[in-house]
C-alpha positions in Angstrom: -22.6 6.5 -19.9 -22.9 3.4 -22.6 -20.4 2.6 -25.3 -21.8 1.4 -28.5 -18.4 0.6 -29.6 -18.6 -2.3 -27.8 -19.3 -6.3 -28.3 -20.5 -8.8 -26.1 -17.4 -11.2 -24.8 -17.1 -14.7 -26.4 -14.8 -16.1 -23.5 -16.5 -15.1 -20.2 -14.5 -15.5 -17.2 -15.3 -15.6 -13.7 -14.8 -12.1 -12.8 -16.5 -11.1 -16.3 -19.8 -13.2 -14.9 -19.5 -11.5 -11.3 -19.3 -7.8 -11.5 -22.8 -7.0 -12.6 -23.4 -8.6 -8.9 -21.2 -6.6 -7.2 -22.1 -3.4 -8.6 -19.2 -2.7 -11.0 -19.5 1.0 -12.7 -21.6 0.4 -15.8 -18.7 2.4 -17.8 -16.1 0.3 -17.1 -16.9 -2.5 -20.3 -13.7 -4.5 -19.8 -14.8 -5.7 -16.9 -17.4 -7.5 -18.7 -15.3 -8.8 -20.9 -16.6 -6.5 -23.9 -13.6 -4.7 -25.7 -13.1 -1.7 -27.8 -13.4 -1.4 -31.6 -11.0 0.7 -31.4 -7.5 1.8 -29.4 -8.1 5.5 -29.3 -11.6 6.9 -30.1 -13.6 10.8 -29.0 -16.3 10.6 -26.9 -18.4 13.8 -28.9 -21.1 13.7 -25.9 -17.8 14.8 -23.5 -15.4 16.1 -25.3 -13.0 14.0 -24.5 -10.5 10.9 -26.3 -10.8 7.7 -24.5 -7.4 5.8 -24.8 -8.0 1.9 -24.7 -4.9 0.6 -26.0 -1.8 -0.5 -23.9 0.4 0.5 -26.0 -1.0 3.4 -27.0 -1.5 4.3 -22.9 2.0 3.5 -23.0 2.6 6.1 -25.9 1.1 9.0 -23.7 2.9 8.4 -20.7 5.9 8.3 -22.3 5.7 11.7 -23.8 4.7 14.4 -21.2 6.1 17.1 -23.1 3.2 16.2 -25.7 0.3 14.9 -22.8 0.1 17.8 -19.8 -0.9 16.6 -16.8 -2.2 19.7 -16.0 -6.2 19.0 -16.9 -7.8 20.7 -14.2 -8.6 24.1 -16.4 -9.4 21.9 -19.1 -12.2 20.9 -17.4 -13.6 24.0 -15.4 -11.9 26.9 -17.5 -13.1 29.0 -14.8 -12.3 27.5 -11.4 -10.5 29.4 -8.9 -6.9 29.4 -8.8 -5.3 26.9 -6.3 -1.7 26.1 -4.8 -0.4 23.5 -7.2 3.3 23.3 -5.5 3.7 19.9 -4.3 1.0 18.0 -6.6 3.2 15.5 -8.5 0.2 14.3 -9.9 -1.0 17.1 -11.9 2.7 18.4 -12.5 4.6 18.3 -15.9 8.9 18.8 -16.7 10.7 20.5 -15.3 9.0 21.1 -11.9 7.6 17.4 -11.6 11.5 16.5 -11.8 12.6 18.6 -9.3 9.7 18.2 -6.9 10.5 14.4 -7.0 14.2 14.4 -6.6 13.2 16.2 -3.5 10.3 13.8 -2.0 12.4 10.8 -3.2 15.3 12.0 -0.8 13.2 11.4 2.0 10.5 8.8 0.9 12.8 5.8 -0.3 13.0 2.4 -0.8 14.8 1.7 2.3 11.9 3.3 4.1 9.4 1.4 3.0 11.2 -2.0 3.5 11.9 -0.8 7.0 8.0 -0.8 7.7 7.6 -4.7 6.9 7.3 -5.8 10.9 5.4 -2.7 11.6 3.1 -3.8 8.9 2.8 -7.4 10.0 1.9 -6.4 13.6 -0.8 -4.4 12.6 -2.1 -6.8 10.5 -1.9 -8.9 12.7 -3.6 -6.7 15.2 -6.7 -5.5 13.5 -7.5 -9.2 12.3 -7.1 -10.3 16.1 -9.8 -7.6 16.2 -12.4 -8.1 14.1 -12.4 -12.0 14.5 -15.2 -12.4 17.0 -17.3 -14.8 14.8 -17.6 -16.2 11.5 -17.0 -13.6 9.2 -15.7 -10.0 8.9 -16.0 -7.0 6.2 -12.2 -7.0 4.8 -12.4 -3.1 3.8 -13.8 -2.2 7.1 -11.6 -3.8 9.3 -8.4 -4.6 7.3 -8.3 -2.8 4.3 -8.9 0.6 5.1 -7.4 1.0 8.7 -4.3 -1.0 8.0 -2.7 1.6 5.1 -4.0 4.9 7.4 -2.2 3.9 9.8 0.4 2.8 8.5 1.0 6.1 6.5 -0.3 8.6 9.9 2.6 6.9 11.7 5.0 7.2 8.6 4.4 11.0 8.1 4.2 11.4 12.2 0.6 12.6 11.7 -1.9 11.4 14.2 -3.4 8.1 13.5 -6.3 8.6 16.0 -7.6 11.3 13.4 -7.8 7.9 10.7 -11.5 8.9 10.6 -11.1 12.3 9.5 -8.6 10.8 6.7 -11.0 8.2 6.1 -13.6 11.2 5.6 -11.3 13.4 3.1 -10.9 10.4 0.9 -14.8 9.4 0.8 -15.3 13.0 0.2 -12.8 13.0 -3.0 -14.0 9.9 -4.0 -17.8 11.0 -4.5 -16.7 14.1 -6.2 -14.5 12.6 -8.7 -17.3 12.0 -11.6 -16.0 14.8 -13.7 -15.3 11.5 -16.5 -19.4 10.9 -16.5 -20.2 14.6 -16.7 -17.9 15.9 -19.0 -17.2 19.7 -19.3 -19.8 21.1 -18.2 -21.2 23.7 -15.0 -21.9 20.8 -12.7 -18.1 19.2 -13.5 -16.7 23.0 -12.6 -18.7 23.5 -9.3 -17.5 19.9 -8.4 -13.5 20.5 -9.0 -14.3 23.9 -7.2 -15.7 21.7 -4.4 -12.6 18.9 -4.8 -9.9 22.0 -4.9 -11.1 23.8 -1.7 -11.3 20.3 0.4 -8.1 20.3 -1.1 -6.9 23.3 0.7 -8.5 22.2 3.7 -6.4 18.4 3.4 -3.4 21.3 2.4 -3.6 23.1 5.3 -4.1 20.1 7.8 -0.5 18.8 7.0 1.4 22.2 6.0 0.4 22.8 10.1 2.3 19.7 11.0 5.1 20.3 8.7 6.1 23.7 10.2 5.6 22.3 14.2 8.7 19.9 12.2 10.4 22.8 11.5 10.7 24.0 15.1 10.6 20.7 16.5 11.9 17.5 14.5 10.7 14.3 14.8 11.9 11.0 13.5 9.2 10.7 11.2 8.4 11.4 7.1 7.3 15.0 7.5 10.7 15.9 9.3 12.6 13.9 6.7 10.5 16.0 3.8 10.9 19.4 5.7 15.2 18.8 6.0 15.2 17.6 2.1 17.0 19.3 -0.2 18.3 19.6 -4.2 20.4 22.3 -5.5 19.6 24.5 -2.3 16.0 24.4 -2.7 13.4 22.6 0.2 10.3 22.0 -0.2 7.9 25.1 1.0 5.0 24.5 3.8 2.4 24.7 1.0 4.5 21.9 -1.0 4.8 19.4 2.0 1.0 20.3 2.5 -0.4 19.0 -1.1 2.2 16.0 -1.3 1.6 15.0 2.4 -2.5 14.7 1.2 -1.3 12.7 -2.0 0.6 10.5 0.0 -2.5 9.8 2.3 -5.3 9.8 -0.1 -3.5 8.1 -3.2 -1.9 5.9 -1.2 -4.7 4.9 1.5 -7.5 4.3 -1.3 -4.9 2.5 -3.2 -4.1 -0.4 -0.7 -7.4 -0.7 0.1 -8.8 -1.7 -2.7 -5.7 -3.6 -4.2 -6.2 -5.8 -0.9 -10.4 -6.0 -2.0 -9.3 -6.7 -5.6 -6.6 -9.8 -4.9 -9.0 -11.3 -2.4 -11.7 -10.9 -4.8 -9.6 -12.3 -8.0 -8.5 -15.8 -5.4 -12.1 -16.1 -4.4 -13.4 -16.3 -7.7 -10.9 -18.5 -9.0 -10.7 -21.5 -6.1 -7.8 -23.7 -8.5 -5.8 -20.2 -8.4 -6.2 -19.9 -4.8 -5.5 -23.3 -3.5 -2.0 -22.8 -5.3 -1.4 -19.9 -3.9 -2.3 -21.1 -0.2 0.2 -24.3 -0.9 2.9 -22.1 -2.2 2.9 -18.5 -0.4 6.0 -17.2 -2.9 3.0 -16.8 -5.4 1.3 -14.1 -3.4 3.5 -11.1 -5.2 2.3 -12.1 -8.2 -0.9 -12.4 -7.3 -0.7 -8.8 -6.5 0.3 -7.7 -9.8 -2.6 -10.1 -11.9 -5.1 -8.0 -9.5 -3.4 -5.0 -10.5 -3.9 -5.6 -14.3 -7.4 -7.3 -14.2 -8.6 -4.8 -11.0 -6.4 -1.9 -10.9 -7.2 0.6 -8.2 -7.2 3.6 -10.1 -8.7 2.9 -13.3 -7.9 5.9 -15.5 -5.8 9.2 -15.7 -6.3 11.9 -17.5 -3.7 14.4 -19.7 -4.2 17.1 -21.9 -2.6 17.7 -25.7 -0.2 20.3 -25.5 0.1 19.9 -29.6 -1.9 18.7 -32.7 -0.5 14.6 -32.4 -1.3 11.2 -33.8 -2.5 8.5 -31.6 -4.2 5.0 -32.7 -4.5 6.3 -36.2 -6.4 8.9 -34.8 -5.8 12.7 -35.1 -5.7 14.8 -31.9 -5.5 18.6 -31.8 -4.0 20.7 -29.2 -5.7 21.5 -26.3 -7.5 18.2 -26.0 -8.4 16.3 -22.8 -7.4 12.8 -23.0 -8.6 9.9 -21.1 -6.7 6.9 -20.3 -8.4 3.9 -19.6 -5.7 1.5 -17.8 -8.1 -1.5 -17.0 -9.1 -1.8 -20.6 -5.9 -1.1 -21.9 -4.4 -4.0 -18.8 -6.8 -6.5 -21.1 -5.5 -5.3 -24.5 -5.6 -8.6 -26.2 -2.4 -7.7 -28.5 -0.4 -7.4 -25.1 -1.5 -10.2 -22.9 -2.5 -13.5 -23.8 -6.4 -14.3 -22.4 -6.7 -10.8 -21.4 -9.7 -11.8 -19.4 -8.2 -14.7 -17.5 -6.7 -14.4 -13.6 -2.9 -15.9 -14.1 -0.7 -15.6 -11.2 1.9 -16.7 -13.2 1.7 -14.4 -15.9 5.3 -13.1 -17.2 6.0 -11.0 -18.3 3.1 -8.5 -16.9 3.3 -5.4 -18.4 0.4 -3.7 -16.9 -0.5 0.1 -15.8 -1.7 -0.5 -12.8 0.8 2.1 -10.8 0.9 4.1 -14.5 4.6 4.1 -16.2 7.5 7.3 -17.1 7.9 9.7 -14.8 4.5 9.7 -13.5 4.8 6.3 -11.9 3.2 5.6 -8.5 5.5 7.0 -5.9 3.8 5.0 -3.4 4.0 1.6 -6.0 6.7 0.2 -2.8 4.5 0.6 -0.1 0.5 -0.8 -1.5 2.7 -3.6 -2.6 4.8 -4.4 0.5 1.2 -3.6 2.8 -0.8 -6.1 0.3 1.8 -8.5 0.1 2.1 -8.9 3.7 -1.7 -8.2 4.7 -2.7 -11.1 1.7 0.0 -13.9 2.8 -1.5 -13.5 6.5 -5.4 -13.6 5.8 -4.3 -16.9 3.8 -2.3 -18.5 7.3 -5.1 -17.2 9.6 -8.5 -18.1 7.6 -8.2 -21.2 5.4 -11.3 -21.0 4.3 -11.4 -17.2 3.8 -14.1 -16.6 1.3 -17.2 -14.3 -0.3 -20.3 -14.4 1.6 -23.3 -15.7 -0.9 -25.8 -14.0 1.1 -23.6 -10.2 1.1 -21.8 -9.5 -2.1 -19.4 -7.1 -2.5 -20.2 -3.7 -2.9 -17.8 -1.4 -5.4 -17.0 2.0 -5.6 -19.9 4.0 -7.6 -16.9 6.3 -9.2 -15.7 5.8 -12.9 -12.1 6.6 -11.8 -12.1 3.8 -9.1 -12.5 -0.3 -9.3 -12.9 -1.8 -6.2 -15.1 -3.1 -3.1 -15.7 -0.3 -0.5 -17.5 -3.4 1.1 -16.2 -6.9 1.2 -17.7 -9.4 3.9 -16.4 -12.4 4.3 -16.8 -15.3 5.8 -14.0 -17.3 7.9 -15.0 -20.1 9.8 -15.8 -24.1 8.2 
């Protein structure tokens, strides 16, 4: 896909002069440091408006009585149906509400700060690991394990079947190109492939969750099975689909958030040298990667009514794409949009999304990066890219990130 609504950046930055090395998706033009004519603008080819804008991203999350979130129809009309109960992500008022009152009785902040030193050790751990030499690949042996496990153990699940987990989101992954192919046969047999791995994912954890009903645990799943709001619990299929959300969304997203904020220091030594002196700077490292890299690059929602959005007119029915990595460089919003500032603040970006549909997970990728970032930075020194093995990025539109990161280690 190419955007002629686009111009050639006149302030390159170091990232903007690196991703075309690393494999960045060729739709993702703010990366390059090209931006939009325009805020809000239809894609005729796909059939779909592209939201560039921050504020007008913000608009549309702030209004889900006006933006669905349910867009799977939109895109395959005739796809089977599925068991949406538990599916925050593709939920809309008043069931998201409930459903999240109910997770967040069991999934809470508390939690998550509780799983600091579990964190650290693991770290800790899988570096001790994989430093048998000069270098190591940071997804491989950090990035990916690290938030698997760390969720298998929270949930109770397993964590010897990481590389099953690991497969399920690889699988998702390469079949979430329904943004490049629009609506079309090929974008319905892939969410008919996406909803029945789905079920499989679904029916994995649903199994677990009923062995908690006979047989609690101190773990998530038990917590999830015993929660309750106005007499209601969750059912098995509900624990099932959020249990897989909580994996996949939350897995990929520490991964790459790890990738992205290594990546960002690395290509910005002046940046990095500060942050290595003064290790309270590593939080908001993590929240520059999330606006100039943010895992998840886009969402999508659906008009549920004729609206106005960037001076443009939408009608009902319409599939709307929002683009958070160009709107996170919105040049009306941050000053140099392009430019990796650690110190940046305010930092409005939509890097966990914003209203009700924010990142459940947003505590724990943060706490897991934090931690995982401040320790590569005391254990390696000299962490950095290898010249001779560049990164390699995710190949789907909805993703930004390394799936392969070597670095090296030693002087």
């Amino acid at each position: 896909m190419t955007y002629q609504s686009t111009y050639p950046s006149t302030c390159p930055s170091p990232l903007t002069t690196l991703v075309d090395r690393w494999g960045a998706h060729p739709v993702h033009f703010w990366l390059r440091g090209q931006e939009p004519a325009r805020a809000v603008e239809f894609d005729e080819r796909l059939g779909v408006w592209n939201v560039y804008g921050h504020r007008e991203a913000v608009e549309v999350f702030a209004d889900p009585g006006g933006y669905s979130s349910d867009v799977v129809h939109h895109f395959a009309p005739d796809a089977p149906e599925y068991e949406r109960s538990g599916m925050l992500t593709q939920m809309d008022p008043p069931e998201h509400r409930k459903l999240r009152r109910l997770v967040s009785r069991a999934f809470t902040p508390r939690l998550v700060a509780g799983l600091a030193p579990r964190i650290g050790a693991l770290t800790h751990e899988l570096l001790d690991r994989a430093d048998g030499g000069s270098g190591l690949d940071l997804v491989a042996d950090l990035a990916h394990p690290l938030p698997v496990i760390v969720i298998a153990e929270l949930l109770g699940v397993p964590s010897e079947d990481r590389e099953l987990f690991r497969e399920w989101a690889e699988e998702l992954l390469a079949r979430s190109e329904v943004a490049a192919v629009g609506r079309t046969a090929q974008s319905a047999d892939m969410v008919a492939a996406v909803l029945d791995l789905s079920a499989r994912m679904s029916a994995y954890f649903g199994a677990h969750a009923e062995e908690r009903r006979r047989r609690p645990q101190d773990d998530l799943l038990t917590a999830l099975v015993r929660a309750e709001v106005d007499g209601e619990r969750l059912s098995a299929a509900a624990l099932g689909n959020f249990a897989q959300l909580l994996l996949v969304a939350g897995h990929v997203t520490t991964t790459i958030l790890l990738g992205n904020a290594v990546l960002c220091l690395d290509a910005h030594p002046g940046a990095r040298e500060r942050v290595r002196a003064d290790r309270t700077l590593v939080p908001a490292v993590i929240e520059e990667a999330l606006r100039l890299l943010p895992p998840f690059s886009m969402f999508y929602r659906a008009t549920t009514r004729a609206t106005e959005l960037g001076g443009q007119r939408l009608p009902a029915g319409q599939v709307v794409a929002l683009w958070l990595g160009a709107a996170n460089r919105d040049a009306r919003v941050f000053a140099d949009p392009h430019g990796f500032h650690p110190e940046r603040d305010p930092n409005p970006h939509l890097g966990f999304g914003r209203g009700i549909h924010f990142c459940l997970g947003a505590p724990l990728a943060r706490i897991e990066a934090r931690i995982a970032l401040d320790i590569l930075l005391e254990r390696f020194p000299r962490l950095r890219t290898d010249p001779g093995r560049p990164p390699v990025f995710q190949t789907t539109p909805e993703v930004v990130g390394p799936r392969a990161l070597p670095l090296l280690t030693a002087v």
